[in-house]
Legacy VTK file of the C-alpha trace (Angstrom):
# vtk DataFile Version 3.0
C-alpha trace
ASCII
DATASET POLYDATA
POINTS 219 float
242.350 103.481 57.796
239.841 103.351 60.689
239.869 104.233 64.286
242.190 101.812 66.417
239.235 101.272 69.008
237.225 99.792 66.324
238.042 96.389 66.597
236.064 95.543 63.198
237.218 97.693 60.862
240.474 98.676 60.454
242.143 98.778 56.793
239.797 100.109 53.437
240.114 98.631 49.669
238.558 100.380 46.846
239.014 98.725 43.426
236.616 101.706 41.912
238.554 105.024 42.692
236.958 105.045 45.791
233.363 104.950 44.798
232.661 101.372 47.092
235.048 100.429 49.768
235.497 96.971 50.967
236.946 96.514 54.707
240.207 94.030 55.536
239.913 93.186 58.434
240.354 89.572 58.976
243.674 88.745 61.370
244.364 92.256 61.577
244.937 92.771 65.335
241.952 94.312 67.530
242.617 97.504 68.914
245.878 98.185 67.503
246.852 101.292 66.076
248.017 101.559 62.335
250.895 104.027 61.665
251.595 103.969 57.911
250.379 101.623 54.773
253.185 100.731 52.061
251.929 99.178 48.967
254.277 97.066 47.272
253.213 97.205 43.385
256.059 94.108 42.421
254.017 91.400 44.356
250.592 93.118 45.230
251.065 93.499 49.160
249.213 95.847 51.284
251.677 96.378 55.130
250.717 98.341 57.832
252.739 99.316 60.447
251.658 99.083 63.583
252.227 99.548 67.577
252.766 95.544 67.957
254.707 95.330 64.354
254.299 94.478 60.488
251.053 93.341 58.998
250.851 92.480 55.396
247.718 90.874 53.430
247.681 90.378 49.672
245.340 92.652 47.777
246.277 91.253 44.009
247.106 88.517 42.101
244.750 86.198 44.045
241.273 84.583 42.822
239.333 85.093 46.007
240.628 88.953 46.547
242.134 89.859 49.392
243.896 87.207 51.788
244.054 87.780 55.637
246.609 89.641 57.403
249.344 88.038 58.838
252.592 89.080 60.729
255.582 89.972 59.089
258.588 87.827 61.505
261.500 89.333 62.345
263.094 91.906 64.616
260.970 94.213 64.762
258.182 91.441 65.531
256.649 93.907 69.052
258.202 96.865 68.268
256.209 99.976 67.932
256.830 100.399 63.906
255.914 104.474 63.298
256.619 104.357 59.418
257.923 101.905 56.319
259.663 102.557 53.224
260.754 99.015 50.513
264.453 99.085 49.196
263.538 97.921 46.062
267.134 96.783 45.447
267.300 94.222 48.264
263.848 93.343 48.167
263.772 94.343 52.265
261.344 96.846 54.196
262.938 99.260 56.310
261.325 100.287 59.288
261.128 103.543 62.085
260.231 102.571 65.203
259.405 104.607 68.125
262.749 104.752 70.001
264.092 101.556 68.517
265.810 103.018 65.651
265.610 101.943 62.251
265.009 97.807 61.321
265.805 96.413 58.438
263.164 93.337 57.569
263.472 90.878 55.100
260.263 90.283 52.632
260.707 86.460 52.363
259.408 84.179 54.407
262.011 81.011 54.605
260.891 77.310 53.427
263.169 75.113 55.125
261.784 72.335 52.399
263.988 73.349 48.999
262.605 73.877 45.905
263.741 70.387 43.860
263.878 71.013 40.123
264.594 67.676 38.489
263.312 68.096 34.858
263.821 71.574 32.287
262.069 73.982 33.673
261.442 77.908 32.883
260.575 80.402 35.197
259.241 83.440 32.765
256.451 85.479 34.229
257.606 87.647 37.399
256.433 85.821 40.446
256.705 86.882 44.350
260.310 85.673 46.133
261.246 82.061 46.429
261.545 81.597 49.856
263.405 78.582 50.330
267.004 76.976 48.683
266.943 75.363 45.091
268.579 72.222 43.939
268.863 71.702 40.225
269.684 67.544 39.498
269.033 65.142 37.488
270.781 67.165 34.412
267.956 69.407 34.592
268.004 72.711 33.203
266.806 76.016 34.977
266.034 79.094 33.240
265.217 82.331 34.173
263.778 85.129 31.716
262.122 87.320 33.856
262.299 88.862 37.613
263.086 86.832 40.414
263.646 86.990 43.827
265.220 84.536 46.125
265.310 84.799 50.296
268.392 86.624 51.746
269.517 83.554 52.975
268.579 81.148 49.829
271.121 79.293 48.268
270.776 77.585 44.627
273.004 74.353 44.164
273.877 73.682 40.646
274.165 69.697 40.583
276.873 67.856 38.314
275.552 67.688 34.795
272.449 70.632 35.513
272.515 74.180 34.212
271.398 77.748 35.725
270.482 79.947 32.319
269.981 83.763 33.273
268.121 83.714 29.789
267.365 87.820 30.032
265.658 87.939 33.472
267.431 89.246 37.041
268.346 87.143 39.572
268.439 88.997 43.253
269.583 87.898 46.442
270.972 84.960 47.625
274.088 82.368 47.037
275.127 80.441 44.274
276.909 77.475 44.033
278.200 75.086 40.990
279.102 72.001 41.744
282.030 69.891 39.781
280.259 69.442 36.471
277.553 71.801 36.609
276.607 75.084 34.667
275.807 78.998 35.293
275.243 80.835 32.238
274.065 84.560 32.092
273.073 85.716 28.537
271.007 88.107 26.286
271.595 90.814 29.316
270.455 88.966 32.418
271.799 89.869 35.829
272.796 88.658 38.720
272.355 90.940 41.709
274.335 90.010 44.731
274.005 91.673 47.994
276.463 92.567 50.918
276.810 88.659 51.930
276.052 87.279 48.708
278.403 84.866 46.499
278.481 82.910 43.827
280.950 79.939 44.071
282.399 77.809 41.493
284.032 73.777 42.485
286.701 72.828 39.759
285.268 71.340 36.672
282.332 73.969 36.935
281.565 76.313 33.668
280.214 79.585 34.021
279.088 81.376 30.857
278.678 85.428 31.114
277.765 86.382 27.352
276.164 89.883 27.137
275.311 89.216 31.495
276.526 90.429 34.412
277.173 89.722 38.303
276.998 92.889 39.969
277.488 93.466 43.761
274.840 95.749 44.576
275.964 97.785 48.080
LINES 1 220
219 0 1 2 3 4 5 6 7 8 9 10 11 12 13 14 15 16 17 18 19 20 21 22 23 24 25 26 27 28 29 30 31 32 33 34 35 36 37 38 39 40 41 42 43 44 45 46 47 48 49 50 51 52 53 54 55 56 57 58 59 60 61 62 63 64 65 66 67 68 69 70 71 72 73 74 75 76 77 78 79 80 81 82 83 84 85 86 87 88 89 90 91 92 93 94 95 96 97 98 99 100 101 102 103 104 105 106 107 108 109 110 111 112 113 114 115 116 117 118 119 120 121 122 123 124 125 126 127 128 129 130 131 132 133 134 135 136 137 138 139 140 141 142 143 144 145 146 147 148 149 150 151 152 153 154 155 156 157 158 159 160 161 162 163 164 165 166 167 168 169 170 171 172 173 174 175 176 177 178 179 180 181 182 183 184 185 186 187 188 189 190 191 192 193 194 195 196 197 198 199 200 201 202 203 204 205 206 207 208 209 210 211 212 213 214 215 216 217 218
């Protein structure tokens, strides 16, 4: 990292081992001390913590390189954040502040606009978290073969005559919820890790299908 009083360079990427360095710089904040950098290797962000808060930019996974910085929301939004570990569990950052105690801050930025899936669809290459609800109608089918990761607060609604397949892949976080004539299967060992405030619910007439799955509460 660079000085804090140098308001143009801040944050160094090497993609060589460190033989060229390439400077991130753009929306980090001006004169603002950074603390600690956290890589997260599941979805290729870069944070920083700093005396005003979380920064995160993307340094993977995107065509044009790095993205800009932007602020993670939350609690500790203007806290002074001294140092950052991931629970890779939870999919959450956990954060020491300077005489704040420790924050807990979720990764996932919510999308009040659900995700609609009204046709078959397959979700099997690992992807970032889905940061908004989904609604599975139309008889539609969703499946789920690899990693993924929904908001804290997401809920998926399982429409009358739809299916949820946990083909193999992990479901984290969120709620569940089957409506009168719709499916949840887990097979060929998926997962379904639920959280401290996580549930699945089922209304009468729902099926739920755990062959070679689980749903496991995760503490």
């Amino acid at each position: 990292m660079g000085q804090a009083t140098n308001g143009t360079e801040k944050v160094f990427h090497s993609t060589d081992g460190g033989s060229s360095w390439t400077v991130l710089s753009q929306g980090y904040p001006e004169n603002i001390p950074g603390n600690r950098l956290l890589y997260d290797h599941d979805n290729g962000y870069l944070y920083v913590a700093t005396d005003v808060g979380i920064f995160r930019t993307r340094v993977r996974w995107h065509p044009s390189g790095p993205n800009s910085w932007s602020k993670v929301s939350g609690s500790i939004l203007f806290k002074v954040v001294t140092d950052l570990e991931k629970d890779y569990y939870s999919d959450r950052l956990i954060a020491g502040t300077y005489g704040r105690g420790i924050w807990i801050a979720n990764l996932c930025y919510d999308d009040e606009n659900p995700l609609i899936i009204d046709s078959d669809t397959e979700i099997s290459s690992r992807r970032e978290e889905i940061c908004s609800d989904i609604i599975i109608r139309n008889n539609s089918t969703l499946i789920i073969s690899t990693t993924v990761t929904l908001s804290k607060l997401g809920t998926i609604t399982i429409e009358n005559g739809s299916s949820l397949i946990i083909d193999g892949g992990n479901l984290k976080n969120g709620n569940i919820i089957v409506l009168n004539g719709g499916n949840l299967s887990v097979i060929n060992d998926g997962a379904i890790n639920l959280f401290s405030g996580d549930e699945v619910q089922s209304e009468l007439g729902a099926t739920m299908n755990i062959d070679n799955g689980s749903i496991d509460l995760i503490n």
